[in-house]
ZAMARGU-4260 file (C-alpha; in steps of 0.2 Angstrom, whole numbers, plus 5000, padded with zeros to 4 digits):
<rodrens>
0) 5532/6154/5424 | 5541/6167/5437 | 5532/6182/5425 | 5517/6174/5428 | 5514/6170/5447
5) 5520/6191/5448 | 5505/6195/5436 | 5496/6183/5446 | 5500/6191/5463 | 5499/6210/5456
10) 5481/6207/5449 | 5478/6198/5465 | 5480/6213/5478 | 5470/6223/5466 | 5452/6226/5465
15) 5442/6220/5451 | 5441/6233/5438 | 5424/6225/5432 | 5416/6229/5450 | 5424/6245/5452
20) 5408/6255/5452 | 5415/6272/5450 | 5428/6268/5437 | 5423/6275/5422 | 5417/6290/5432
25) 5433/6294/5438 | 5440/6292/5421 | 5431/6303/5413 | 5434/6316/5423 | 5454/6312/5423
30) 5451/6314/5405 | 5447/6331/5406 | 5461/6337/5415 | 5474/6329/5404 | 5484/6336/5389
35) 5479/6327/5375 | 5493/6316/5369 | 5493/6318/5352 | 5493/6338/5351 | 5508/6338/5365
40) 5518/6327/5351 | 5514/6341/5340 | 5520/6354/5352 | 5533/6345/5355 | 5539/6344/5335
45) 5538/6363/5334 | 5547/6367/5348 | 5561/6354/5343 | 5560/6364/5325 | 5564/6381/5334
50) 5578/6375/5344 | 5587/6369/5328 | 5582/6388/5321 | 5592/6395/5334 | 5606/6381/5335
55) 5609/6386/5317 | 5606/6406/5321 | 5621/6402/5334 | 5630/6392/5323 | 5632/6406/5308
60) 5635/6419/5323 | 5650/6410/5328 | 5655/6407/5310 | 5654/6427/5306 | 5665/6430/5322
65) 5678/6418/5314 | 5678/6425/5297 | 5687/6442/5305 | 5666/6451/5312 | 5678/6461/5326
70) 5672/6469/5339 | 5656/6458/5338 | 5649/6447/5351 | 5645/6431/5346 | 5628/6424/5354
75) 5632/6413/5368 | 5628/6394/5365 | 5633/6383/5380 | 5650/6374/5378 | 5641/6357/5385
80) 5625/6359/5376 | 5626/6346/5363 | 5633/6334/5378 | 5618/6339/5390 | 5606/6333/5375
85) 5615/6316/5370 | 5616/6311/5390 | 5597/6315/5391 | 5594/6307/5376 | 5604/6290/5383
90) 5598/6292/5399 | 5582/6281/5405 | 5568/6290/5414 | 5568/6291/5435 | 5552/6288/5441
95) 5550/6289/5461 | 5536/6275/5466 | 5527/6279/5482 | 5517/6270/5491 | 5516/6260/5509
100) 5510/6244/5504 | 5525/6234/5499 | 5515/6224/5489 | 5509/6235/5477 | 5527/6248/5476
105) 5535/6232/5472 | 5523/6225/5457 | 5521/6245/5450 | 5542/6246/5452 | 5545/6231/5441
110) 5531/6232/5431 | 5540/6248/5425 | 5557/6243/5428 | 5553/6231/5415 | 5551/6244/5402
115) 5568/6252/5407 | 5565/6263/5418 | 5573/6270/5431 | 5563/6266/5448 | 5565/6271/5466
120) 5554/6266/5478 | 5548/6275/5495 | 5537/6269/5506 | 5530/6287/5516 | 5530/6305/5511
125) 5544/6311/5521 | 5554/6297/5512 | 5551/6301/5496 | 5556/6320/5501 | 5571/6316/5504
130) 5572/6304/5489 | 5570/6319/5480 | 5582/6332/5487 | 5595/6319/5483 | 5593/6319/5466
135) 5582/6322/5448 | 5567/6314/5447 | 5554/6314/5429 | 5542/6306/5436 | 5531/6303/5454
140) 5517/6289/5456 | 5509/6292/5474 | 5499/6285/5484 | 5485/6295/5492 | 5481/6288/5508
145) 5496/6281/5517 | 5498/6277/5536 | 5512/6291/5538 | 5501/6303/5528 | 5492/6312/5512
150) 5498/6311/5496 | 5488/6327/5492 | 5501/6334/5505 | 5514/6328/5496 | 5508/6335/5480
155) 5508/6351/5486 | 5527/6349/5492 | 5533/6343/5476 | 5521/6355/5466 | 5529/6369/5477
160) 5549/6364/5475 | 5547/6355/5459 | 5532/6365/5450 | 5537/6355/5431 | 5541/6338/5438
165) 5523/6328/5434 | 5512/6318/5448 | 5503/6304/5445 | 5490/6300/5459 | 5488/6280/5462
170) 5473/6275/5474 | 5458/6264/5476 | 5447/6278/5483 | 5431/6279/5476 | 5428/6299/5476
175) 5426/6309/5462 | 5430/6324/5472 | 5445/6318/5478 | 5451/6314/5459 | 5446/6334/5455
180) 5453/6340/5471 | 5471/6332/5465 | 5469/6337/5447 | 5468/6355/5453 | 5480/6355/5463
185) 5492/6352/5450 | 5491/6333/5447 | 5494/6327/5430 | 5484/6311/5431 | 5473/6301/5442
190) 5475/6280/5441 | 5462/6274/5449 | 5465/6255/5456 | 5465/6242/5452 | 5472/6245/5434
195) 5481/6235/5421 | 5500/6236/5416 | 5496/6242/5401 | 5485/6256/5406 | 5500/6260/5420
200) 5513/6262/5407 | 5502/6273/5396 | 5499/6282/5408 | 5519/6284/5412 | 5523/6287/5395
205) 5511/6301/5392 | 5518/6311/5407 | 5534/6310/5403 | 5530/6318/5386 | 5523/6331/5395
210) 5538/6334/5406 | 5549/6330/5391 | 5536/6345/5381 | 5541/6357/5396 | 5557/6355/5393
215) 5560/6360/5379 | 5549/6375/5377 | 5560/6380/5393 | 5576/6379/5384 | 5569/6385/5368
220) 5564/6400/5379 | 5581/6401/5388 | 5590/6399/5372 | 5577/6416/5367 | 5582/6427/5380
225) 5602/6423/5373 | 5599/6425/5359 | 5591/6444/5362 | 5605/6447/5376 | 5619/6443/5365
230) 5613/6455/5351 | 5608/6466/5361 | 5624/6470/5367 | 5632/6468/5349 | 5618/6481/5344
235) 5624/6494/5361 | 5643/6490/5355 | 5639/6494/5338 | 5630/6512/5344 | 5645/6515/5354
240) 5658/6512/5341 | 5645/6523/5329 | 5643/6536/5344 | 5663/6537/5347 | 5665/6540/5327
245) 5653/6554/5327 | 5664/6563/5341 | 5677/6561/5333 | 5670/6569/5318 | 5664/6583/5328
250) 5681/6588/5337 | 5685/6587/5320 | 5674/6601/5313 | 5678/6609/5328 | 5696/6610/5323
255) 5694/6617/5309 | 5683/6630/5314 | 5698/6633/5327 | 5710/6633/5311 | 5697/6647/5305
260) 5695/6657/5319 | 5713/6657/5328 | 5708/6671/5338 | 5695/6659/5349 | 5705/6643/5347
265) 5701/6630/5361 | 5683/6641/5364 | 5673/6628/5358 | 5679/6614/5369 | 5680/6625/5385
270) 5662/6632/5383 | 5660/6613/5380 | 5663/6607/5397 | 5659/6623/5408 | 5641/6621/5396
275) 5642/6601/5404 | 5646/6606/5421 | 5631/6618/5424 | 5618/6606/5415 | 5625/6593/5427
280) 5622/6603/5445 | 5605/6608/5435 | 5601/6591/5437 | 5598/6588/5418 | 5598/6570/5413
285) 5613/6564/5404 | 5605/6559/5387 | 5601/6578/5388 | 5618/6583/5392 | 5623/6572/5379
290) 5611/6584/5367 | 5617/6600/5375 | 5635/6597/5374 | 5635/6594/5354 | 5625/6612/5351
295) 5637/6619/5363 | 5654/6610/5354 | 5648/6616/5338 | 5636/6633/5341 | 5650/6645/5330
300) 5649/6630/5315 | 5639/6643/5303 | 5654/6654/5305 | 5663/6641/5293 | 5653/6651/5279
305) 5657/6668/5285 | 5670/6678/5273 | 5687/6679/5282 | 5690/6696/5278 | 5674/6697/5291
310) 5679/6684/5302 | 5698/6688/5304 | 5695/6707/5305 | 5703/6715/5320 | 5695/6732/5319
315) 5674/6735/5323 | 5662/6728/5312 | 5653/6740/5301 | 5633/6737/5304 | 5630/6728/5288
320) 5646/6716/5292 | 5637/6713/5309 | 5621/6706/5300 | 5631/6696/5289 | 5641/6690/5307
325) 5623/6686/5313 | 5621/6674/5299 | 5631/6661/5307 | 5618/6652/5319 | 5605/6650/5306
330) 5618/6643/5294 | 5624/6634/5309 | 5606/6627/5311 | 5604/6622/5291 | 5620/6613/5291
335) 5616/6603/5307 | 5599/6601/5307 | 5599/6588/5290 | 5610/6577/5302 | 5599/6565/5310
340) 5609/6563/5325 | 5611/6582/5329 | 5594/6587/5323 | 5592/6593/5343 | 5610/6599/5346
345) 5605/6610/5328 | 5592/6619/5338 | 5603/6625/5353 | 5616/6631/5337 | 5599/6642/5332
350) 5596/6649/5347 | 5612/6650/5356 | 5611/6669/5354 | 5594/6673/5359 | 5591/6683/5375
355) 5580/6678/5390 | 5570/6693/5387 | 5570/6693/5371 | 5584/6706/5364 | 5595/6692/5355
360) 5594/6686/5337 | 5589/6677/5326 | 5572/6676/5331 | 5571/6687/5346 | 5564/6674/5356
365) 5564/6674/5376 | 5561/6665/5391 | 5556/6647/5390 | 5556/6649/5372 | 5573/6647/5370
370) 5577/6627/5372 | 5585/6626/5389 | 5603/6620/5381 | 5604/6636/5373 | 5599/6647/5391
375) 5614/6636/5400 | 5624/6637/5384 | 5621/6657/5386 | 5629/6657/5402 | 5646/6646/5398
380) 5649/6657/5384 | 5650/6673/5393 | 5661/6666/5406 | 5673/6659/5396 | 5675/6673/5383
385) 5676/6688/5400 | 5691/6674/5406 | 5699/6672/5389 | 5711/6687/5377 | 5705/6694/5365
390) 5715/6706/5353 | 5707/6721/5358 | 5707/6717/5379 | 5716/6706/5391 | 5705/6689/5401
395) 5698/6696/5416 | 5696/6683/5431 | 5684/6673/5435 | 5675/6683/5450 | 5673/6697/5437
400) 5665/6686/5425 | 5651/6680/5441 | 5648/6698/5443 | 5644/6702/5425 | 5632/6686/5423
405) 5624/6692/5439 | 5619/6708/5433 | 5614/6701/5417 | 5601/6689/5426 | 5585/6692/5419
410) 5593/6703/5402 | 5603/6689/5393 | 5601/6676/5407 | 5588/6665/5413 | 5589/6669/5432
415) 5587/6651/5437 | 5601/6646/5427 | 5612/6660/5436 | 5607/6657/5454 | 5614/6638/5449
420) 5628/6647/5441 | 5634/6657/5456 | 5632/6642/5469 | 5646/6632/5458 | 5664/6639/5464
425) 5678/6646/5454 | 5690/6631/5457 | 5678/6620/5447 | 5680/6634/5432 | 5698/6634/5434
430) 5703/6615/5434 | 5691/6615/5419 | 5701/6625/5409 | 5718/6619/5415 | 5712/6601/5409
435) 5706/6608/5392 | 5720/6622/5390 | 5734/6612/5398 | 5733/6597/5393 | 5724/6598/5377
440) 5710/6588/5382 | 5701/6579/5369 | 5680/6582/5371 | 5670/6565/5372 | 5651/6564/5378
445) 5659/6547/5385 | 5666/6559/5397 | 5645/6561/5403 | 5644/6544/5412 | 5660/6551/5424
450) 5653/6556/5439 | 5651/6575/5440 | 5665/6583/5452 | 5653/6600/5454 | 5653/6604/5471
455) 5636/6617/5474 | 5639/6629/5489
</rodrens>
């Protein structure tokens, strides 16, 4: 009896929908502006049917972590995911109701409240605003014309803050264009008064699918963008772990070139970093130091396959043992180069004794010709063998060695490379070789992402 004086009363402060002249109009063009329910159901399933694709893709990363993957990230999964979705499973929707005729908030709240809602009621705009600051809403039915203001203003607010939270415009007025004015301006749907319970719950249920389809194409997104993070950094670690093992290889080789070659022992890792120190205040990029520093650890590799009676012999080479001597950067480039990851570093090991103007071997090449690792590599190399022993002199100092590279500018040396060269001073050379000499410092092109200590005059 109670349900039916409020039926009564609701239908009473209503218009009649058969004498609402404009009622289908405004309908059809409602209609036109909303997703259609059925194909948001779809979208909905699909994107349920990804998130469970990456839940397992999560689940079997965490499962290869506990099975002993080391030194791998599993992808990150929310420790509260599966409680997030069980509370918004349980939890009713919120709908805000605005609108300043008692009457009418009232009969639309239990109307709703009936089919378990969650209803708040506000009776202006400025109300509801606060309404919604204080908490999550799923859904707003507003009024349009109020005594305190526009709902269109309104709209706009919430569209502004809360761009995914759907509106439901509620009003009697008979304008089409206000209808598409509304729809435009981000509305989800246009209830024209007076409307039946049914059609008002419909209506309700169809925009909460939507916002509920939002949803989860957001976190199907979100999930995404952790899924790529997390193996992207397991894909970085992984390079790293490869890109340590490969130095480690390489001061390998080099120690057994030092092995072979006793009289230059500890060359190869001081051309090394005078080689990194030059590209550095050259202003190379440090992918291209990386490049450089390789060819310049392992530019006397071909001398692996030089005879030792050659190698090792203290008098002077005979012409024809000289040629053979020669041979060692392009066996140097033939064993390198079939390495994909030094393919570049193998053609600095080629040209690492070719002059700038074109007097070195084994190609004669000169000027910009000769790749630029080899031209800085040229210029490391002669100050470290002028400052090192050898069987048949003493190490001259390092001022020597400036004035010998100096005269050589434009011969053996590209002048550019020298005039950085000579601004760079001789305390920088000489803490370089005390770190390498003295304390056996162990090459890394990890030691690239230090911050370079040269100090240009």
């Amino acid at each position: 009896m109670c349900l039916e004086m409020e039926r009564n009363r609701f239908l009473a402060v209503m218009y009649s929908k058969q004498n609402n002249w404009l009622y289908r109009g405004i309908t059809a063009v409602a209609q036109e502006f909303r997703i259609d329910s059925d194909r948001m159901k779809q979208i909905r399933r699909n994107e349920r049917a990804n998130a469970a694709v990456l839940e397992r893709s999560a689940l079997g990363l965490q499962i290869n972590e506990l099975n002993g993957a080391e030194g791998q990230s599993a992808m990150p999964v929310p420790a509260d995911h599966h409680a997030r979705m069980m509370a918004r499973a349980r939890r009713p929707a919120r709908i805000l109701i605005v609108d300043d005729e008692t009457h009418v908030r009232s009969m639309m709240g239990v109307a709703l409240q009936r089919q378990g809602y969650d209803v708040e009621l506000a009776s202006s705009g400025h109300e509801a605003l606060d309404i919604l600051d204080a908490g999550p809403f799923d859904l707003v039915l507003t009024d349009i014309v109020m005594q305190d203001g526009n709902g269109i203003y309104l709209l706009d607010r919430i569209h502004g803050k809360l761009p995914n939270l759907p509106v439901v415009m509620v009003s009697a007025v008979h304008d089409i264009s206000v209808a598409i004015d509304a729809m435009r301006r981000g509305a989800y749907d246009y209830l024209l008064k007076p409307f039946e319970c049914e059609h008002l719950v419909a209506t309700v249920v169809r925009a909460l699918e939507h916002r509920h389809a939002l949803q989860e194409s957001q976190n199907y997104q979100q999930n995404l963008e952790e899924v790529v993070r997390a193996r992207t950094e397991m894909l970085r670690q992984a390079m790293e772990d490869l890109e340590h093992s490969y130095d480690v290889t390489l001061e390998a080789l080099g120690d057994a070139l030092d092995l072979k070659d006793s009289e230059t022992e500890g060359h190869s890792k001081r051309v090394t970093a005078y080689t990194i120190a030059l590209a550095r205040a050259m202003g190379i990029s440090p992918a291209e130091i990386k490049v450089i520093a390789r060819g310049a650890f392992l530019h006397d590799i071909g001398k692996m396959a030089i005879p030792d009676e050659i190698l090792r012999k203290p008098a002077a080479l005979t012409p024809e043992e000289q040629e053979i001597m020669r041979e060692h950067c392009t066996r140097g480039f033939n064993i390198l180069r079939k390495i994909p990851f030094l393919s570049e570093a193998a053609e600095i090991v080629y040209a690492h004794q070719e002059h700038y103007d074109g007097s070195g071997y084994p190609q004669g090449v000169k000027g910009g010709e000769i790749p630029v690792g080899a031209r800085i590599f040229a210029v490391a190399d002669t100050l470290d063998a002028i400052t090192s022993d050898r069987p048949y002199r003493k190490a001259s100092t390092f001022d020597a060695a400036r004035q010998e590279i100096l005269r050589c500018s434009g011969t053996q040396f590209d002048p550019s490379v020298v005039e950085v060269f000579l601004k760079i001073p001789n305390e920088l050379w000489h803490e370089l070789r005390s770190e390498i000499t003295g304390q056996n410092k162990r090459f890394s092109t990890f030691d690239l992402a230090q911050p370079a200590r040269v100090r240009v005059r």
